[in-house]
C-alpha positions as a LaTeX table, in Angstrom:
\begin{tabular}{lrrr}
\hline
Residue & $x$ (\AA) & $y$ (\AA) & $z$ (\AA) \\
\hline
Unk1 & 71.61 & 58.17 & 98.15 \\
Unk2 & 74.74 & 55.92 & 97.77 \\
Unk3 & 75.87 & 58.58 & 95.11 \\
Unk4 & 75.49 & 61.58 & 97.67 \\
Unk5 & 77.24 & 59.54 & 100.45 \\
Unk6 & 79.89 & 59.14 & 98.05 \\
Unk7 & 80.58 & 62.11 & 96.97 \\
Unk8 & 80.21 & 63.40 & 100.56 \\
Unk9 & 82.78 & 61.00 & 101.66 \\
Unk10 & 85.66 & 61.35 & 98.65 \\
Unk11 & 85.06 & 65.66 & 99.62 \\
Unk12 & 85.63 & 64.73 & 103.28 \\
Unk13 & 88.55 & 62.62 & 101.99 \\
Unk14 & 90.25 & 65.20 & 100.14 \\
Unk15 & 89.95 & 67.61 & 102.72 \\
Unk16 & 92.01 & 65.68 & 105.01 \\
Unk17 & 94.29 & 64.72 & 102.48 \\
Unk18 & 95.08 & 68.33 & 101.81 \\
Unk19 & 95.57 & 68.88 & 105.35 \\
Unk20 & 98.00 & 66.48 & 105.98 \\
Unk21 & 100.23 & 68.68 & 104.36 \\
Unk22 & 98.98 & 72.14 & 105.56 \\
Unk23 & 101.61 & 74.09 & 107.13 \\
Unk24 & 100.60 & 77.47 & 108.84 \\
Unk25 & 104.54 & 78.31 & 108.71 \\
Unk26 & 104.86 & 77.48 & 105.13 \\
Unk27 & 101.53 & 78.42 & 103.39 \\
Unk28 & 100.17 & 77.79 & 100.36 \\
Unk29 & 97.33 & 79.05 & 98.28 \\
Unk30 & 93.88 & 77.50 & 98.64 \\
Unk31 & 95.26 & 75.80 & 101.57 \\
Unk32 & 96.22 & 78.43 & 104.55 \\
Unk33 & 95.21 & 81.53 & 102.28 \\
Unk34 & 93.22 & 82.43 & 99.45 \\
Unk35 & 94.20 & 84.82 & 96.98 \\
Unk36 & 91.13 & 87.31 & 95.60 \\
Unk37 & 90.06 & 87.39 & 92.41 \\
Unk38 & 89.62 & 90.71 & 92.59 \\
Unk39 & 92.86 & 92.45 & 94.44 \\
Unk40 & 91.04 & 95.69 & 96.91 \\
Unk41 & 92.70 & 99.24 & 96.88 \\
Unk42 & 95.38 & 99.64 & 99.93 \\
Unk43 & 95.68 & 103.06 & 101.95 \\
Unk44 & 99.32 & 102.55 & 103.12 \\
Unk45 & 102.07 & 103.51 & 101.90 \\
Unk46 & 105.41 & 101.80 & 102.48 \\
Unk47 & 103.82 & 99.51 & 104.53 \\
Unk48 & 102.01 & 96.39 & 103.88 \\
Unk49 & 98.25 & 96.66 & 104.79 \\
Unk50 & 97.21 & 94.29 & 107.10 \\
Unk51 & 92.87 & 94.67 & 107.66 \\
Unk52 & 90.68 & 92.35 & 109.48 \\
Unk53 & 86.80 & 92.24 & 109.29 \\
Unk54 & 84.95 & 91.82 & 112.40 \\
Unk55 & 82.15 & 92.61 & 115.36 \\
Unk56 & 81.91 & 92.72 & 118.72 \\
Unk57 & 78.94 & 89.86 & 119.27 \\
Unk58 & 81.08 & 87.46 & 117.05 \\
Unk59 & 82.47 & 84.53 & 119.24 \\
Unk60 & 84.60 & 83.55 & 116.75 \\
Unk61 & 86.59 & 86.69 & 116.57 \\
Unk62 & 86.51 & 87.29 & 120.54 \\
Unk63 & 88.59 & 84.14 & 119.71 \\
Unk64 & 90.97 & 85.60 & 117.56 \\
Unk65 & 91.47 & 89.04 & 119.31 \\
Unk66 & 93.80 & 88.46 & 121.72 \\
Unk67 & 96.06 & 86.68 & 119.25 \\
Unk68 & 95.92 & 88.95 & 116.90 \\
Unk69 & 96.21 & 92.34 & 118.76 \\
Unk70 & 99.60 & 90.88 & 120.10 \\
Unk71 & 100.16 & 89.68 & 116.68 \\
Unk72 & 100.31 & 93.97 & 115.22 \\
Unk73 & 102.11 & 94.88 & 118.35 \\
Unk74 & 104.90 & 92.51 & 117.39 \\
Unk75 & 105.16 & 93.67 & 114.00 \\
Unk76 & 105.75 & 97.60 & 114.88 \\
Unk77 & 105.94 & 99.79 & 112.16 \\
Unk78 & 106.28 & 96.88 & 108.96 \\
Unk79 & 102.41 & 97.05 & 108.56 \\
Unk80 & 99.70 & 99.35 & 108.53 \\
Unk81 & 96.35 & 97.52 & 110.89 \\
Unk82 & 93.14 & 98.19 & 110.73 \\
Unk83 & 90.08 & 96.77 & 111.90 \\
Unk84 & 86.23 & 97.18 & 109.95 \\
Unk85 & 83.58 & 96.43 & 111.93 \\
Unk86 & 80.76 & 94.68 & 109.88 \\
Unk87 & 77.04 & 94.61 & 109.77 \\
Unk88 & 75.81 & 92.12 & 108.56 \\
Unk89 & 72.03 & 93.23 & 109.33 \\
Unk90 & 71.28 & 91.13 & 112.04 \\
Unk91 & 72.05 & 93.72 & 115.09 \\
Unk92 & 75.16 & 94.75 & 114.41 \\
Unk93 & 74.73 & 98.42 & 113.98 \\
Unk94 & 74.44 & 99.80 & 117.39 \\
Unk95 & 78.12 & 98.24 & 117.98 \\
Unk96 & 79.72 & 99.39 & 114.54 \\
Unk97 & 78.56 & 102.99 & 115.42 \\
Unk98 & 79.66 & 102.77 & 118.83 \\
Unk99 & 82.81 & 101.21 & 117.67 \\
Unk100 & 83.81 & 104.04 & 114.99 \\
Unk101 & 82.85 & 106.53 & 118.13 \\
Unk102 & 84.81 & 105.56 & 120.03 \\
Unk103 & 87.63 & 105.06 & 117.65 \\
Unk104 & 87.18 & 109.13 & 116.50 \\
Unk105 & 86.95 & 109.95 & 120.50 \\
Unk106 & 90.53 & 107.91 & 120.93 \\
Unk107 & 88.63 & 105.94 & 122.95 \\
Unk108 & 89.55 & 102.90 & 121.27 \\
Unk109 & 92.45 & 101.46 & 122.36 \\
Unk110 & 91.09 & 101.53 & 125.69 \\
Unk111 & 87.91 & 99.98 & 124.96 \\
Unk112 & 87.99 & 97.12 & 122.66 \\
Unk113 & 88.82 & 94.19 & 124.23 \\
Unk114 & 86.72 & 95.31 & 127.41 \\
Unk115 & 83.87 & 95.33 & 124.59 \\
Unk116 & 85.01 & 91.60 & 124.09 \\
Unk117 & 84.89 & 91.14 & 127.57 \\
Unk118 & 81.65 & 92.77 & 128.64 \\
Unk119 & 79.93 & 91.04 & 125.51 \\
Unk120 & 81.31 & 86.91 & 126.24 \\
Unk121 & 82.63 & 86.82 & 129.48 \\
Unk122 & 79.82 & 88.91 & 131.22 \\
Unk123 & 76.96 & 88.55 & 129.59 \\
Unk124 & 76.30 & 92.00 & 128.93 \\
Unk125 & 73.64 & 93.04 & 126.84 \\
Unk126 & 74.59 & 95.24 & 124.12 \\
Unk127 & 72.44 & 95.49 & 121.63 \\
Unk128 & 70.44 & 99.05 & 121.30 \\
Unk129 & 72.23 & 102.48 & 120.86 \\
Unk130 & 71.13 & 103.14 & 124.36 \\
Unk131 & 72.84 & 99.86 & 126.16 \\
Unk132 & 75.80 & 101.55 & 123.98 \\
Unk133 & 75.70 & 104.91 & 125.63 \\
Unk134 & 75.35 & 103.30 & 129.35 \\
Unk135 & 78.15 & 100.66 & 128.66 \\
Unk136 & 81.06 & 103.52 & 127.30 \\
Unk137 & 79.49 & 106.10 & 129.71 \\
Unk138 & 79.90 & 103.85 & 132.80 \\
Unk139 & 83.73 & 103.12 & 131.53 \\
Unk140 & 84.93 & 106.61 & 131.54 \\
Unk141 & 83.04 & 108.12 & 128.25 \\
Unk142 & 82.08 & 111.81 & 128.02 \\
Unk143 & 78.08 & 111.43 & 127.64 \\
Unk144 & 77.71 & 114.30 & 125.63 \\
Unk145 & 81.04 & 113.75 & 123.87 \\
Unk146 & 79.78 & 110.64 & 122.83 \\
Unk147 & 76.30 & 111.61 & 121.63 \\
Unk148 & 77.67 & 114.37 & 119.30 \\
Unk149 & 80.08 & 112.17 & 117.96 \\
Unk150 & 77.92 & 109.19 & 117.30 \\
Unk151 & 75.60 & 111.38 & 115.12 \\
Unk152 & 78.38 & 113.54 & 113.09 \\
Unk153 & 78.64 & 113.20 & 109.82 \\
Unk154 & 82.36 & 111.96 & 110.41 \\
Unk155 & 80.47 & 108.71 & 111.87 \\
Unk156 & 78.48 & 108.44 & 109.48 \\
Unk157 & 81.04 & 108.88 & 106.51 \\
Unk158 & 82.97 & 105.64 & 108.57 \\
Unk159 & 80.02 & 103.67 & 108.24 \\
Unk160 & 79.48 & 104.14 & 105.05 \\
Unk161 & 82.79 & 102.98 & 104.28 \\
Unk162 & 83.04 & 100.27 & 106.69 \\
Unk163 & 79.67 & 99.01 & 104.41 \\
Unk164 & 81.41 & 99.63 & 101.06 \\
Unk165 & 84.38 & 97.90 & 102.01 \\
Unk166 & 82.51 & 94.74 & 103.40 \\
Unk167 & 80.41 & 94.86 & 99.74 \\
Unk168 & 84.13 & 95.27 & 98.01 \\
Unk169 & 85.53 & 92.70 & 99.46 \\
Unk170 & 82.61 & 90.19 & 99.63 \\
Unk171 & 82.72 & 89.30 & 103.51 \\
Unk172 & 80.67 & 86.42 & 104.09 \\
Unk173 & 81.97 & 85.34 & 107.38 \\
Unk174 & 84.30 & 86.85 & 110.28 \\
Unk175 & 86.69 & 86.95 & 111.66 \\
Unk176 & 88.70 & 87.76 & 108.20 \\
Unk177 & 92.07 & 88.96 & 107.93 \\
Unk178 & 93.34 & 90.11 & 104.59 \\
Unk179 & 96.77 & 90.94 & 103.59 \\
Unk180 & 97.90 & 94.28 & 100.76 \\
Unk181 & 94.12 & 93.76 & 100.03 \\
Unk182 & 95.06 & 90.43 & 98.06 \\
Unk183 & 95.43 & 87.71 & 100.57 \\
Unk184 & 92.67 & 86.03 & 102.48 \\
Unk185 & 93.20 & 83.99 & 105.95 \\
Unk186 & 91.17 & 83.42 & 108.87 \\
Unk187 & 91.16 & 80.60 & 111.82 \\
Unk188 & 88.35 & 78.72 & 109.99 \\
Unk189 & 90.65 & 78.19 & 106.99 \\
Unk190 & 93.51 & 77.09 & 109.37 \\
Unk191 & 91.10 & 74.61 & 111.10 \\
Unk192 & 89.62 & 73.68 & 107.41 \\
Unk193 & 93.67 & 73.07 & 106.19 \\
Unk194 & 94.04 & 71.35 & 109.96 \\
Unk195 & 90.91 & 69.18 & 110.60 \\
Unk196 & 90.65 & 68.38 & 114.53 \\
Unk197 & 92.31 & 71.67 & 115.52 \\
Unk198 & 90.11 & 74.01 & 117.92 \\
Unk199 & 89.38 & 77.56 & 117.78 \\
Unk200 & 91.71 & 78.57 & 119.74 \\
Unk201 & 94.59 & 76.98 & 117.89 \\
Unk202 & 93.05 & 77.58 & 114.78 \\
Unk203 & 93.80 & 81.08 & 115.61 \\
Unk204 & 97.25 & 80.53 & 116.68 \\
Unk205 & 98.07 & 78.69 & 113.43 \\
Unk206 & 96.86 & 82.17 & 111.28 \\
Unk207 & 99.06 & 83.92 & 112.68 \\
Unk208 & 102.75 & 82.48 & 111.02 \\
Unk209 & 100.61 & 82.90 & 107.80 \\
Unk210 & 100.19 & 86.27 & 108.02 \\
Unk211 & 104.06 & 86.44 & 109.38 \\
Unk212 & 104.44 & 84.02 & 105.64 \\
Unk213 & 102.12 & 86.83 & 103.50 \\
Unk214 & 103.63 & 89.94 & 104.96 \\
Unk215 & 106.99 & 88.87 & 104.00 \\
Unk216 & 105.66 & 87.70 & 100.93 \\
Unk217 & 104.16 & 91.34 & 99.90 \\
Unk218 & 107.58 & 92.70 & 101.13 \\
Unk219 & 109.57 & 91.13 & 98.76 \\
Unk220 & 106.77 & 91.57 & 96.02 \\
Unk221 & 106.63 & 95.37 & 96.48 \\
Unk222 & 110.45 & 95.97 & 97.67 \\
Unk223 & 109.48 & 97.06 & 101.26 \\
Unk224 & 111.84 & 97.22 & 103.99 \\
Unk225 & 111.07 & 94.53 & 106.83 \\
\hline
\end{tabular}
């Protein structure tokens, strides 16, 4: 027992001895960011990829989205976004479909963060394919629109590559954020490098890292800022 407190304690230890000199504007590897063992294939070109795992029920990234979506507006056309909505099995599906839907119906833009809102401000319940329908329906949605679309093959094809890309890159958690398919930061490794930060500013720190690793691709690949 001693032995496990101590160990317990010298991990705690170095964990706030690391932090101390965390710096969200001046990252470092296995401190702000991680880099993957195994780098993921990028679809842009000229650009640097920016993608960030997520879903709709998470907390954590209702969190983050704000931040973040103001985050890609500020950095115009010097990154390529994209969002992957996850399933992790426990309910998810109904909102990935629903989300890729609405993303083929250009819906999307429109939508998301009063998805985020309905889900954690209201209290909606969103959960079944039909709560799905009523929700986008109710918010300006084409019924019928939607229920072809939802069932195409094109959805299906997105889901199926939302799932291999979650496998591919080995998402255990979200929010996520990865950089040129490489990089790895999220506001739970801010708040890990920054013990005693919240949430909220642990999402406000990520976002000079990913100013730090898009510059740092940039240079890397000889992109134009």
């Amino acid at each position: 027992m001693h032995l496990i407190k101590k160990t317990v304690a010298a991990i705690l230890f170095g964990c706030i001895s690391v932090s101390v000199l965390a710096s969200p504007t001046n990252p470092e590897s296995g401190k702000e960011y991680i880099v993957l063992t195994q780098p993921q294939q990028t679809d842009a070109v000229g650009k640097v990829e920016v993608t960030e795992f997520f879903y709709y029920s998470c907390p954590h990234c209702n969190t983050l989205d704000p931040y973040i979506t103001e985050w890609v507006k500020k950095q115009g056309n010097a990154i390529s976004f994209k969002r992957v909505h996850v399933d992790f099995g426990q309910g998810q599906q109904p909102l990935q479909r629903m989300y890729y839907t609405l993303e083929a119906l250009g819906k999307l833009d429109e939508l998301h963060a009063r998805i985020f809102q309905a889900i954690h401000k209201e209290r909606q319940f969103l959960r079944t394919d039909q709560d799905m329908l009523n929700f986008v329906v109710k918010n300006g949605v084409d019924k019928m629109k939607y229920l072809e679309t939802s069932k195409s093959f094109t959805i299906e094809s997105k889901i199926r590559r939302a799932a291999a890309m979650q496998a591919s890159y080995k998402i255990e958690f979200v929010p996520a954020v990865f950089v040129d398919g490489r990089y790895m930061t999220a506001p739970s490794q801010l708040q890990q490098a920054m013990p005693g930060t919240t949430e909220v500013e642990g999402s406000q720190n990520m976002l000079p890292v990913l100013d730090a690793l898009v510059l740092k691709v940039q240079k890397e690949r000889g992109f134009k800022k």
